[in-house]
Every structure is written in C-alpha cells, then in structure tokens.
N, C-alpha and C positions, 0 to 999 in steps of 0.2 A: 722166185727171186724178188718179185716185186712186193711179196707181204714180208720179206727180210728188213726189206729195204727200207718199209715204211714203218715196222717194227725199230728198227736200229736209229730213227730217224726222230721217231715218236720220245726213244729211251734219251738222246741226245739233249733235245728240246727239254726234257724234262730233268736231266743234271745240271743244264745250263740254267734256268730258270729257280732249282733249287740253290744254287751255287750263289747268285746274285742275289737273293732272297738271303739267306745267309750272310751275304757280306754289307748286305742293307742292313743286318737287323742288328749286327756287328758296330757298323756307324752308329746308329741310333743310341747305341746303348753307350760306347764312347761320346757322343753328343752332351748326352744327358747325365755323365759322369761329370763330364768340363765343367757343365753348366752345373751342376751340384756342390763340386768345388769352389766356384767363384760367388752363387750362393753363400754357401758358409763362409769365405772370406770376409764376404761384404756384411754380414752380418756381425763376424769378429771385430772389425773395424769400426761398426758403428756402438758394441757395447763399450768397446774401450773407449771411444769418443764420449759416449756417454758419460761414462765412469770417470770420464778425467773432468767432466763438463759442470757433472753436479758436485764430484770434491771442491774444485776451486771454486763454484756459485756458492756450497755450504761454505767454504772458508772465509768468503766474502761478507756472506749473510749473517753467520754466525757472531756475535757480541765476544770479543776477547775479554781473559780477563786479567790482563795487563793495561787494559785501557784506564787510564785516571783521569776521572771527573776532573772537569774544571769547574762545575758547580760545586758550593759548598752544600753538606750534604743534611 
C-alpha cells in the first residue's frame, strides 16, 4: 500500500508541476506577443512621424517655383 501511495503521489507531483510549466510557458509566450505588438506599433508611429517630418522639412527647404525675384535678373 505504501509504494501505491508513493507511486500515486510521485504521478500527482508531476502533473501539477507539468500543468504549471505549461501555463508559465503559456504566459511567456502571450508576454512576448504584447510586447511584439506594441513593438510594431511604435515603430508604425515613428515612420509616419517620420514621413510627415521630412515632407514638410523638404516642403520648407525646397525653392518654389512661384517665388518671384525681387532682384532684377
């Protein structure tokens, strides 16, 4: 009865230990999804920043050409 007992006990121990393992590796892996998402967010974010950053600097920078001399030419 007592190598039942300690067999039953041993299999116990080790479904709860796999179970918990399992739902750790579970989180980890939603963790890392989150953080991968907000990642790319932020990345999203900063080309558009970007892209909006240098059009209007090039629009700035750029020589129109509707500008009329006031030097004679």
């Amino acid at each position: 009865m007592s190598r039942a007992l300690f067999v039953l006990s041993a299999a116990a121990i080790f479904c709860a230990s796999s179970f918990l393992a399992l739902a750790d590796e579970k989180g980890a892996i939603a963790n890392a999804v989150a953080r991968d998402n907000v990642v790319a967010a932020q990345k999203s974010v900063a080309k558009l920043q970007e892209h909006g950053n240098r059009h209007y600097r090039g629009y700035d920078e750029s020589p129109s050409a509707m500008v009329v001399s006031t030097h004679p030419a």
